[in-house]
Backbone as JSON, one array per atom type, in Angstrom:
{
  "sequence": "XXXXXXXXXXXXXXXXXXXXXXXXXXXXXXXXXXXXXXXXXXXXXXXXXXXXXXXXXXXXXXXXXXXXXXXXXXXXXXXXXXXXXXXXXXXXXXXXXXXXXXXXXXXXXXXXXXXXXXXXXX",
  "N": [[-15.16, -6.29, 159.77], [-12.83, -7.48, 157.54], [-12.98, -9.86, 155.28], [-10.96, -11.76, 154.55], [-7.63, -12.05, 154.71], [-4.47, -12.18, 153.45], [-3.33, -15.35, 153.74], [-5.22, -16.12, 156.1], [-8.57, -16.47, 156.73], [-11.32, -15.0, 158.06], [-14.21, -15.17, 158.08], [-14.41, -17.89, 158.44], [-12.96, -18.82, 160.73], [-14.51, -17.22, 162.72], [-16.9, -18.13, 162.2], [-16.02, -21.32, 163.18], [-15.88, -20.78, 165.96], [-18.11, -19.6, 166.65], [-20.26, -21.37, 165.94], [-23.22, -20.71, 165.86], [-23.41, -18.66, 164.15], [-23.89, -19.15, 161.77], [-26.48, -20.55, 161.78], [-28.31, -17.78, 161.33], [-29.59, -16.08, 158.63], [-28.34, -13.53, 155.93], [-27.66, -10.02, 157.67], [-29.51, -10.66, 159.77], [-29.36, -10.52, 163.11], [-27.6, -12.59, 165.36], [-28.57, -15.2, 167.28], [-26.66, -16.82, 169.96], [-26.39, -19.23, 172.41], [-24.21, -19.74, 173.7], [-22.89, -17.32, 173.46], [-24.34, -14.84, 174.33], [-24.55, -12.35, 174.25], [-23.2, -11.85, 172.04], [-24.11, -10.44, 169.28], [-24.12, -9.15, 166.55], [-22.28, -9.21, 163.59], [-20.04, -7.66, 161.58], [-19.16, -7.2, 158.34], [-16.75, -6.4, 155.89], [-17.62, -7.05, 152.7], [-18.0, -8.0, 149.4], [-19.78, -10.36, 149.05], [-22.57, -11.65, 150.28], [-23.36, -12.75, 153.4], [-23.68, -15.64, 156.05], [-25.78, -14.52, 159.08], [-24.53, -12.18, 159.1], [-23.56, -8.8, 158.79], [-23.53, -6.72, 156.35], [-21.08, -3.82, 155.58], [-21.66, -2.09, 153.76], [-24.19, -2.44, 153.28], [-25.25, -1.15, 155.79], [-24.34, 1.31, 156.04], [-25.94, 2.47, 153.63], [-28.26, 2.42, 154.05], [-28.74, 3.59, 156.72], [-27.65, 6.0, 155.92], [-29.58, 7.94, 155.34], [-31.95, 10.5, 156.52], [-34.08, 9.19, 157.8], [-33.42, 7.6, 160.09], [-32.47, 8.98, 162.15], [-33.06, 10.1, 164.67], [-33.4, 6.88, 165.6], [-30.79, 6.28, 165.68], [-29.84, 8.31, 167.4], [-30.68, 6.95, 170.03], [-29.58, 4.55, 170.29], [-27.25, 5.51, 170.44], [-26.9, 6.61, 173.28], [-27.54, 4.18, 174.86], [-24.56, 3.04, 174.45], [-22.01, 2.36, 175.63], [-18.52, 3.79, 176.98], [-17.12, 1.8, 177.89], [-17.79, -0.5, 176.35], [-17.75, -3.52, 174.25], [-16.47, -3.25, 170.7], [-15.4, -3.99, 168.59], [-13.53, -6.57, 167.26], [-10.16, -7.65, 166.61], [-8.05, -9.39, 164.87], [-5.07, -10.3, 165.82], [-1.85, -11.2, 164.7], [0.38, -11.55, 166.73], [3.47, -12.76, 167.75], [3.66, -15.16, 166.63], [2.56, -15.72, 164.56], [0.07, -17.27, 164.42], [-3.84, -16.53, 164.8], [-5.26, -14.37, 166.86], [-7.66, -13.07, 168.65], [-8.62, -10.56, 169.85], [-10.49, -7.75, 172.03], [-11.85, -4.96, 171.23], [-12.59, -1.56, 172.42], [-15.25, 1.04, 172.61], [-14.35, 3.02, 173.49], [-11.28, 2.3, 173.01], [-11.15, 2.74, 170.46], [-12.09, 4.9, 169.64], [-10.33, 6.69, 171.25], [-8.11, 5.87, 169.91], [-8.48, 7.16, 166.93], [-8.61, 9.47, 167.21], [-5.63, 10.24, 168.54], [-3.99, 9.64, 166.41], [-4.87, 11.3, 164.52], [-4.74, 13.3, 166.17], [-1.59, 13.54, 165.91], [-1.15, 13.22, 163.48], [-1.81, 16.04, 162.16], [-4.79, 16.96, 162.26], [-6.82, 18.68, 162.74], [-8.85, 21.22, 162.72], [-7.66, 24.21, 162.61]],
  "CA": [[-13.96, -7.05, 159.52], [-12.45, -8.08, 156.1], [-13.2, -12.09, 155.14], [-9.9, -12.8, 153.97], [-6.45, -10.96, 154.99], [-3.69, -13.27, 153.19], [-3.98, -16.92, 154.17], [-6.81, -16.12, 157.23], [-10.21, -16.45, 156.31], [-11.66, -14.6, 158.88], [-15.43, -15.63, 158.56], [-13.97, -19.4, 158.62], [-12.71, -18.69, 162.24], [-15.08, -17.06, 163.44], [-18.14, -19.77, 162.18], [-15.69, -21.84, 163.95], [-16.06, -19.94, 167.18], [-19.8, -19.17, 167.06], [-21.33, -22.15, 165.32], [-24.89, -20.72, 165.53], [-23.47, -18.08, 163.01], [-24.97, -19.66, 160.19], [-28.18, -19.91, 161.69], [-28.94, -16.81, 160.8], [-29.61, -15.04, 157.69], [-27.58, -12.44, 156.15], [-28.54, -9.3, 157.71], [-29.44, -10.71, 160.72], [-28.68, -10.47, 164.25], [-27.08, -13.71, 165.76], [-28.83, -15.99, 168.38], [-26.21, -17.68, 169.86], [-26.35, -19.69, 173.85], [-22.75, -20.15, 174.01], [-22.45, -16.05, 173.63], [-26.06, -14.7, 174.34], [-24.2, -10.83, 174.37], [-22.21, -11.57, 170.87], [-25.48, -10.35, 168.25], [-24.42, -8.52, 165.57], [-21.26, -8.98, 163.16], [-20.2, -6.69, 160.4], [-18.21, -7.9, 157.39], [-15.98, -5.81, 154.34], [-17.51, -7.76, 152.0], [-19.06, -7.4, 148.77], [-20.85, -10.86, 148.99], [-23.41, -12.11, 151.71], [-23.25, -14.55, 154.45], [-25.12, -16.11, 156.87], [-25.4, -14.35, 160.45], [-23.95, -11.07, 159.06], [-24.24, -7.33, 158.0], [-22.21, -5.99, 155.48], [-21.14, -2.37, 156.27], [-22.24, -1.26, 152.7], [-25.66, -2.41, 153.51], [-25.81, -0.53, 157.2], [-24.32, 2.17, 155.12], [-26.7, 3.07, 153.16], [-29.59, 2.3, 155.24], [-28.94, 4.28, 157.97], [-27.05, 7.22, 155.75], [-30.29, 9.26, 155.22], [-32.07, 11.38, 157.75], [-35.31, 9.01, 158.73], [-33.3, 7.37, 160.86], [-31.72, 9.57, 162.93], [-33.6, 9.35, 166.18], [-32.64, 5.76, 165.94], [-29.48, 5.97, 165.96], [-29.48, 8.57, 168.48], [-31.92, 6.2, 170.79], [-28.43, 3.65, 170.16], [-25.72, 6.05, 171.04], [-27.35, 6.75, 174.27], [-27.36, 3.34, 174.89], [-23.46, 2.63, 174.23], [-20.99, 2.78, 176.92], [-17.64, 3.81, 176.39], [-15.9, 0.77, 177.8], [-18.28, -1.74, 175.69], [-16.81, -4.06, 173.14], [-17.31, -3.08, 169.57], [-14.67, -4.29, 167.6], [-12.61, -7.76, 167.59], [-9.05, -7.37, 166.15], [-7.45, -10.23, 164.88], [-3.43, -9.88, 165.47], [-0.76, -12.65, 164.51], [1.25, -11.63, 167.61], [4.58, -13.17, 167.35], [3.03, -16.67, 166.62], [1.98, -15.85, 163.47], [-1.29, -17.6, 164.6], [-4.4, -15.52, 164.91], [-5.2, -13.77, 168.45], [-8.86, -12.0, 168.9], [-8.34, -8.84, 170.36], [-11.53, -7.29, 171.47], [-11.46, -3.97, 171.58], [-13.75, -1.15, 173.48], [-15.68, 2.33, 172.02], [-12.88, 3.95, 173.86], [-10.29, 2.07, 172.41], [-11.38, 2.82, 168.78], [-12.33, 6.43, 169.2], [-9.03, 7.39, 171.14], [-6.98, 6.02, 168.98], [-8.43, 7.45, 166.27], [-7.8, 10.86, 168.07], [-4.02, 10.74, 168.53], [-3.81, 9.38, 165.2], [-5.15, 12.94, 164.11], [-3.43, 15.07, 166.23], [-0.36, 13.11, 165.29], [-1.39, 14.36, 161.79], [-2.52, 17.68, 162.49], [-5.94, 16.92, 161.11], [-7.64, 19.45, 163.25], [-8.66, 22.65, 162.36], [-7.43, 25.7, 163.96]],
  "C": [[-13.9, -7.4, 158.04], [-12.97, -9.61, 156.19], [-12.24, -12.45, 155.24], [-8.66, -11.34, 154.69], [-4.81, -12.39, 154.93], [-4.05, -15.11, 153.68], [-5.0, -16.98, 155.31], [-7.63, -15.85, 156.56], [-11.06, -16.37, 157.75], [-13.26, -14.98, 159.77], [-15.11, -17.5, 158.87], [-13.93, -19.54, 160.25], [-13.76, -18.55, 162.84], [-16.56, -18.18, 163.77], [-17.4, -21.0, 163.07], [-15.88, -22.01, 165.46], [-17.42, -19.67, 167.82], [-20.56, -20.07, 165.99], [-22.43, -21.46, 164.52], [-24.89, -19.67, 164.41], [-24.47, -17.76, 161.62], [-26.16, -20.28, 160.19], [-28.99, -19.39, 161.36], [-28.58, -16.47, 159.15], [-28.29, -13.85, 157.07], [-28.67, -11.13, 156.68], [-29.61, -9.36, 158.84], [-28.94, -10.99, 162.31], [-28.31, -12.34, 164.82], [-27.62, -14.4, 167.03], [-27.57, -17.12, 168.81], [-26.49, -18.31, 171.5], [-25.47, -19.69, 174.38], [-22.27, -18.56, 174.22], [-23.68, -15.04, 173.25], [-25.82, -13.36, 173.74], [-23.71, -10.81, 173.22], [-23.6, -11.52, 169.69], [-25.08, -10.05, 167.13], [-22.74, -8.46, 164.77], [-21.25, -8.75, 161.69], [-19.35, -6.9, 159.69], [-17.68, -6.5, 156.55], [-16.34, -6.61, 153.55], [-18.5, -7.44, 151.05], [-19.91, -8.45, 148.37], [-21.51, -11.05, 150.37], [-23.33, -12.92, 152.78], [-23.55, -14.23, 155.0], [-24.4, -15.46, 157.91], [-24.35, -12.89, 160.45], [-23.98, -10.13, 158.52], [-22.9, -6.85, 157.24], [-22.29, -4.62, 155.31], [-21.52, -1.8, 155.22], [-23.3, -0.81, 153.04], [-25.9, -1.36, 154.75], [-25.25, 0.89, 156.71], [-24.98, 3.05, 154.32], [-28.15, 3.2, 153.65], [-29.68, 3.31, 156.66], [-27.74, 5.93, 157.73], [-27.81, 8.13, 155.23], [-31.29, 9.47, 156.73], [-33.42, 10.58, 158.58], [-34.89, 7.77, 159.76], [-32.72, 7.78, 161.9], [-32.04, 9.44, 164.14], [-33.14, 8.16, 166.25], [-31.29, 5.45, 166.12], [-28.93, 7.08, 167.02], [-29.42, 7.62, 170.36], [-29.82, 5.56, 171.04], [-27.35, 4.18, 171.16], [-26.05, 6.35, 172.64], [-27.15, 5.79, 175.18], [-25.96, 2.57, 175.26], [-22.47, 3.42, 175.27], [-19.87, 2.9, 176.56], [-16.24, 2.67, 176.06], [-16.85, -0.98, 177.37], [-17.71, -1.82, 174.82], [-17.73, -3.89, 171.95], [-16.29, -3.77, 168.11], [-13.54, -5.46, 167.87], [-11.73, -7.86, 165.94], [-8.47, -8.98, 165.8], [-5.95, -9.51, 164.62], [-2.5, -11.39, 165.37], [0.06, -12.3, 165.96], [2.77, -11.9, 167.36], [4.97, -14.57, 167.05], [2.83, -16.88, 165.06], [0.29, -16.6, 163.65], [-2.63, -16.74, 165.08], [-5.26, -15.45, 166.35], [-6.31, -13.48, 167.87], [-9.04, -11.45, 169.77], [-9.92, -8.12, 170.45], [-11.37, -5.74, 172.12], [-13.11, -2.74, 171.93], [-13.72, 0.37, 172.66], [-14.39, 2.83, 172.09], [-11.49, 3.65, 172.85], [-10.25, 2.73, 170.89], [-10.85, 4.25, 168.79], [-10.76, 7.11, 169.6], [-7.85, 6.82, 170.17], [-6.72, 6.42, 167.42], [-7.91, 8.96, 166.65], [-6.58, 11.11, 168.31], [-3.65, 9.9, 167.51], [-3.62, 10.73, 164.37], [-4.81, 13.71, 164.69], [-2.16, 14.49, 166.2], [-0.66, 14.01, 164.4], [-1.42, 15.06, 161.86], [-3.49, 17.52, 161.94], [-6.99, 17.76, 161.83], [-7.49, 20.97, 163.23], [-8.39, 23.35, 163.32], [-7.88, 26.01, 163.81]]
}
């Protein structure tokens, strides 16, 4: 997620939402009681904060080859209708909704995005 997107401040909310946030570290996973299943949240950001990974960092860490088994080990792991991504939308409120959205959701809609486009080779 971005931090900021015009007047929302996204990590504001959410530390709102999950207290124990700022428990943690940057860079680490999230203990929380209130949401035992919510561990791991991933920022756009190019500074740090507590209780979160910034996609640069998981980026470069896991964009050469000695981790590959691990991140196969992962995908193995991941179901298609688990939640991986929480959407904030204004709705018609203008106030901000969290939308959580599922592997599936992501991947197909990146898929008829691209064959909208034609982005697939013949």
């Amino acid at each position: 997620m971005d931090e900021t997107f015009k007047t929302q401040h996204y990590l504001n909310i959410l530390n709102q939402a999950l207290p124990d946030l700022t428990n943690s570290g940057p860079n680490t996973p999230v203990k929380s009681a209130t949401l035992p299943y919510f561990t791991h949240v991933i920022v756009n950001s190019s500074q740090k904060h507590d209780g979160v990974y910034r996609f640069q960092d998981i980026e470069h860490e896991y964009s050469n080859k000695k981790h590959h088994s691990s991140l196969l080990d992962i995908d193995k792991q991941c179901q298609a209708d688990d939640g991986c991504l929480i959407q904030f939308t204004s709705g018609t409120t203008g106030s901000p909704k969290a939308a959580l959205l599922s592997h599936f959701n992501v991947v197909n809609n990146g898929l008829l995005a691209a064959k909208r486009q034609n982005l697939f080779e013949k």
